[in-house]
C-alpha positions, -999 to 999 in steps of 0.1 A, spaced: 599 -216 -166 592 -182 -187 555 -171 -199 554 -144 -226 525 -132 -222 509 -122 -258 484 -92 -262 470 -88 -292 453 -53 -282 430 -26 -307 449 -1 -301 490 -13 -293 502 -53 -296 521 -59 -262 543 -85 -252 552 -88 -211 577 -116 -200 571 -132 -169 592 -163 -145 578 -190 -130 571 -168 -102 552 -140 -118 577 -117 -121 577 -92 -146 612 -94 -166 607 -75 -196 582 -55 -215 579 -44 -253 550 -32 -273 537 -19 -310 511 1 -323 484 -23 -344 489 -9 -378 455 -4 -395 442 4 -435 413 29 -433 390 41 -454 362 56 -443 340 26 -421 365 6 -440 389 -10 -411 414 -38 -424 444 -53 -409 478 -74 -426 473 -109 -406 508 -115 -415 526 -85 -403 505 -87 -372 524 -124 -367 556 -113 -373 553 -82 -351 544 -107 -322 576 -127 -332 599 -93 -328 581 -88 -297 590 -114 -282 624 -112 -290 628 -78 -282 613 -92 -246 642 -117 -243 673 -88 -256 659 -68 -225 656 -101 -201 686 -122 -212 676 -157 -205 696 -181 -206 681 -199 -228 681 -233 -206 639 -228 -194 608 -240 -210 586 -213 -225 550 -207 -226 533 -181 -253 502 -172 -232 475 -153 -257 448 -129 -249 433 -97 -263 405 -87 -286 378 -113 -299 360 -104 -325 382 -91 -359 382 -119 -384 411 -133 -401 402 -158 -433 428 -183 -448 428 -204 -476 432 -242 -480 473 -234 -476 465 -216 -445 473 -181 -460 448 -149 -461 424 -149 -487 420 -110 -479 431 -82 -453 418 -93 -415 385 -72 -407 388 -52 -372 363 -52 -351 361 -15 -357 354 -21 -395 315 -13 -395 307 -18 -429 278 -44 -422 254 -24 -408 228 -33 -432 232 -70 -426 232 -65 -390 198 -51 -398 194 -86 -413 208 -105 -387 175 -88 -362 151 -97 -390 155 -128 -398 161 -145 -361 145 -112 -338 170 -101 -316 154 -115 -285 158 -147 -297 192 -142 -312 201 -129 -278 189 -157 -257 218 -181 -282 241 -158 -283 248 -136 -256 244 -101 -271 215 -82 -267 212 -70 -302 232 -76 -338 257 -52 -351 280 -45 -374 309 -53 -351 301 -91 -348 320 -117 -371 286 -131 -384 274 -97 -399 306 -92 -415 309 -126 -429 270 -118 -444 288 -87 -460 311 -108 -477 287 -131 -489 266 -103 -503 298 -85 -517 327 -110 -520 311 -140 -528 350 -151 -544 362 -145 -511 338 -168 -490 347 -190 -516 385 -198 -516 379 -200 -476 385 -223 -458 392 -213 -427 372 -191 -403 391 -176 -371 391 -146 -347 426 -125 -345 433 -146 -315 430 -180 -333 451 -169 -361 481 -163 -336 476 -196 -322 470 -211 -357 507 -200 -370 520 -206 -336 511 -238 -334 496 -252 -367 461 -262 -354 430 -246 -356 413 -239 -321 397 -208 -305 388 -207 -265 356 -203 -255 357 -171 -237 360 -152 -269 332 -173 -288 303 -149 -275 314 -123 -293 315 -136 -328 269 -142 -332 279 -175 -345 278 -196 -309 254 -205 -288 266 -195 -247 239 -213 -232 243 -248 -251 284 -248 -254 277 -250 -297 279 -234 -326 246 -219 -338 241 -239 -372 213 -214 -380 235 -187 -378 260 -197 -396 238 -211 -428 226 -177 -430 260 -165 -432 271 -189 -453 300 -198 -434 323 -221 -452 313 -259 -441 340 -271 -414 355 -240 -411 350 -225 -381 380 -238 -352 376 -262 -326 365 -246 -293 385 -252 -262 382 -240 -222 398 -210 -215 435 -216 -209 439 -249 -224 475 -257 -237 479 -262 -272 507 -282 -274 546 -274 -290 556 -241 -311 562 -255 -348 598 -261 -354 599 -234 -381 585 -211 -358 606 -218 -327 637 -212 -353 627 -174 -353 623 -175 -314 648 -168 -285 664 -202 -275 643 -219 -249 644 -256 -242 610 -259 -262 578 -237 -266 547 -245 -259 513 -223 -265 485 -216 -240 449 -202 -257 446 -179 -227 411 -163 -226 395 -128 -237 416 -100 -227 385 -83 -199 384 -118 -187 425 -118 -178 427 -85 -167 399 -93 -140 425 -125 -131 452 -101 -134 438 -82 -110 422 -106 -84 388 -98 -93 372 -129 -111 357 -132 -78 319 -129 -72 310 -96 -55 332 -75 -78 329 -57 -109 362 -52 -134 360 -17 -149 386 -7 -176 383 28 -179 398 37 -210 380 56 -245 354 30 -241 341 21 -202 338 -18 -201 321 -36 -175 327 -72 -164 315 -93 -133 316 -130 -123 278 -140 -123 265 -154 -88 235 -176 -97 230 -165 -132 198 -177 -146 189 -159 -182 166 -133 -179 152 -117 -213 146 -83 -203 177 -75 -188 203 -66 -217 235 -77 -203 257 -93 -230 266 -127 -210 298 -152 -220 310 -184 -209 338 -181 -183 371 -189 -175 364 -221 -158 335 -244 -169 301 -232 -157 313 -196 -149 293 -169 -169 305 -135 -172 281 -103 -176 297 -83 -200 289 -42 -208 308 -24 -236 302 17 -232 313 37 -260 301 69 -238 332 62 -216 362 79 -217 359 93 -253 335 119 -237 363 130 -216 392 133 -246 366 150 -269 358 175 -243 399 179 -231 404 187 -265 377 206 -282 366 225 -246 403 227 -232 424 236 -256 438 199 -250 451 206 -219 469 175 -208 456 153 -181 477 158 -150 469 197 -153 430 191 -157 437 168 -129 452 195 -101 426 224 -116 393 197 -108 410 189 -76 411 228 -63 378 230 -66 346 230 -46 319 220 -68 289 233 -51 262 232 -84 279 221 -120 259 213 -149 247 177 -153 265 161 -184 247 129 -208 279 116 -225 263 97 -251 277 110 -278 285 79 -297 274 44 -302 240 27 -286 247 24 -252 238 3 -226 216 -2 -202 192 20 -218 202 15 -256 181 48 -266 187 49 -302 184 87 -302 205 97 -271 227 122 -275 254 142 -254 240 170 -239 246 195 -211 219 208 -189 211 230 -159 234 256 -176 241 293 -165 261 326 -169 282 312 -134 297 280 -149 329 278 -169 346 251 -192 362 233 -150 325 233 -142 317 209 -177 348 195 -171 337 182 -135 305 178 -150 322 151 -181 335 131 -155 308 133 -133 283 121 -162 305 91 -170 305 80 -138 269 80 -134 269 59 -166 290 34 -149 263 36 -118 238 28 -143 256 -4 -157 268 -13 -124 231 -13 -111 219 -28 -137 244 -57 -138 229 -73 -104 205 -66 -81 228 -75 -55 252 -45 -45 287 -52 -55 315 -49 -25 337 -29 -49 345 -16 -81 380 -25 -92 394 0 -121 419 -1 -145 429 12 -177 439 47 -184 409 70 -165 424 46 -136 457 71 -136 434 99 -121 427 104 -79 403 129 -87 379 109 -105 383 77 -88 373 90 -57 344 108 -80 332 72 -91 333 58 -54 310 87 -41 285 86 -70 287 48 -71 287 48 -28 307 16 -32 345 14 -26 367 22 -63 397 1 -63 431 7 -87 454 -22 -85 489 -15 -87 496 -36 -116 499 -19 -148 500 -53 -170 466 -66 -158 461 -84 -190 489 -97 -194 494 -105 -161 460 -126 -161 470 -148 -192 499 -155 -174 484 -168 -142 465 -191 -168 495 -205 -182 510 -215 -146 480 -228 -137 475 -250 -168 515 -260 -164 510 -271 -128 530 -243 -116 497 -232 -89 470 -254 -83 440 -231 -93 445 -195 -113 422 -178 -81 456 -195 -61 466 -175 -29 501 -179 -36 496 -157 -67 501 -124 -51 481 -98 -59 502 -60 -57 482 -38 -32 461 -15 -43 450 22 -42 413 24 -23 387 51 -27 357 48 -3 328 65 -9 318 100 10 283 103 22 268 131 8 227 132 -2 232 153 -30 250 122 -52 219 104 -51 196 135 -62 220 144 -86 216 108 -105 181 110 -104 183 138 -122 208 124 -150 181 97 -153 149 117 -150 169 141 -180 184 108 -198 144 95 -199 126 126 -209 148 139 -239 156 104 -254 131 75 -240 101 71 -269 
């Protein structure tokens, strides 16, 4: 049995092919090609297909199969960009990325007309925004009208692949949170919702559990394919959701961090009852009954790039790395890295990045330390704010995951154990586990005999001054921003 392993990422479209046994056999991958103009951010549905089809292929040229094993096309990756088709299942118009934030305004909307309490005790998401499928599809409505009208079909980027792949129309539940449109707590789509959108009557896709097989490749798509015995398609789940299977950490007690330009959170919920006044985004699981806690942090990484580039010269990584780790730090600056987006747990409208407790003894390694330091104190924040309950450990991935230094940074401001899994595929890796267990291959995706590699641990150093120093990012975070 072979599992390709489809990741249909933001930033690069990756495709890892795996045996029956989980062994990686062959890796390719593509940068997403994009149309911008200014918050305009569209995408070619079609060439995003075929570039999955040379993926795979180029998977197989590196693998050589033999061509006598079933195949499995396991999916994951982004949620919430929109494809449209027509009654003839083409695109009425370019796909809108998530990252396309033209519908600010009728976010605006979304939070007047349904209060974004309510809307986030259906939905899952705090508050409305521009990213969300439903705001966008109001935009269209207000501004395409033609184009809400030759639709006829309503997916997420993920549905479309399976939609060609397959010839149905389904989407897995552990993406539907993030479209404003479905309603976590009742397993539905929100018919309010999507009146006010005017969404296209029967066009939004059949919802199915996370990792539910699909059935056979269509025979004109299994033509363009490697030779396998036959094809079959498994929806697979959101891609934070796999990488936490990827990684064994869809376990209660730990929370999956993917530290890359933005800082996502993720955590299995333990007991979840809904709770109005704490803003986590929350999602239906990989298995039926699990909920997820969800935390997207555009003050993540990005902080640390813009600095590297426009403090350091863009001095690369793995020297900013050796120069931070010859260093005592006795009394840096504290750092708030919201420079970007609303950011959770506080979502302070007004925040801004800012350095403070500067003076004539600090240098650009001193706000270095001081970036990274401030980041992870944002992660404390979400972490804290997740659970009352103390997680056991902090598992990490993604590129900040690459770097010793501020690992072990994140374990001593955290004071819980920061754990890098050596596996650099999680995602892909997690979708995979889906498709063996759907197949029968394992009798549970959590199975023991799904080895996990070992990973790199960073435990936490006791030192008092972690804690004062994150009361003071908080005391400064409240005082300059909170109104």
């Amino acid at each position: 049995m072979l599992v390709y392993a489809v990741d249909i990422g933001t930033t690069n479209l990756k495709v890892v092919l795996y045996d029956g046994g989980l062994r990686r056999l062959a890796t390719a991958s593509a940068p997403a090609a994009y149309a911008r103009d200014g918050v305009r951010v569209e995408f070619d549905p079609v060439q995003l297909f075929d570039t999955v089809i040379e993926l795979i292929g180029r998977c197989a040229a590196a693998a050589d199969p033999t061509g006598h094993d079933e195949a499995v096309i396991a999916l994951t990756g982004q949620a919430e960009s929109l494809v449209l088709l027509d009654r003839d299942g083409n695109p009425v118009r370019p796909g809108l990325s998530w990252l396309d934030d033209r519908a600010v305004a009728e976010a605006s909307e979304l939070e007047e007309r349904f209060g974004a309490d309510a809307a986030f005790a259906v939905t899952g998401e705090p508050f409305p925004t521009a990213t969300w499928p439903a705001a966008k599809l109001r935009w269209l409505r207000r501004h395409e009208p033609h184009t809400l009208a030759a639709t006829r079909s309503v997916l997420m980027i993920k549905d479309y692949i399976a939609y060609r792949l397959t010839g149905g129309f389904a989407g897995d539940v552990s993406t539907r949170g993030f479209s404003y449109l479905w309603d976590v707590q009742n397993g539905s789509y929100w018919d309010a919702m999507i009146d006010f959108c005017a969404v296209p009557a029967g066009s939004l896709p059949r919802v199915v559990a996370a990792g539910t097989e699909l059935g056979a490749v269509l025979e004109g798509v299994a033509e363009r394919l490697p030779p396998a015995v036959r094809y079959r398609v498994n929806i697979g789940g959101l891609d934070h959701f796999c990488a936490m299977v990827g990684t064994g950490s869809y376990v209660h007690g730990s929370v999956s961090e993917s530290a890359g330009t933005v800082l996502s959170l993720s955590a299995l919920a333990s007991d979840w009852r809904f709770d109005p006044e704490r803003k986590v985004s929350f999602h239906a699981g990989l298995r039926p009954g699990d909920t997820v806690l969800f935390n997207g942090v555009d003050g993540g990484g990005a902080a640390l790039d813009w600095f590297r580039v426009q403090g350091l010269g863009g001095m690369p990584y793995p020297e900013l790395e050796s120069l931070l780790a010859s260093r005592d730090h006795r009394n840096p600056p504290i750092f708030l890295p919201y420079l970007t987006g609303v950011n959770p747990p506080d979502y302070f409208p007004h925040a801004k990045g800012a350095f403070l407790d500067l003076d004539l003894g600090h240098d650009a390694l001193d706000l270095a330390y001081a970036v990274e330091e401030g980041i992870a104190h944002l992660l404390r924040r979400n972490v804290e704010y997740f659970d009352s309950d103390a997680p056991q450990e902090i598992v990490s991935t993604g590129g900040g995951a690459a770097s010793p230094f501020w690992n072990q940074l994140k374990a001593d401001v955290c004071g819980v154990d920061v754990v890098v899994p050596d596996e650099l595929e999680a995602t892909c890796r997690g979708a995979a586990v889906l498709a063996l267990a759907a197949g029968g291959a394992v009798s549970d995706f959590r199975d023991a005999g799904i080895e996990v590699p070992p990973p790199l641990r960073y435990r936490p150093s006791r030192d008092a001054r972690r804690d004062e120093r994150y009361e003071r990012f908080g005391d400064y975070l409240r005082r300059l921003f909170e109104r």
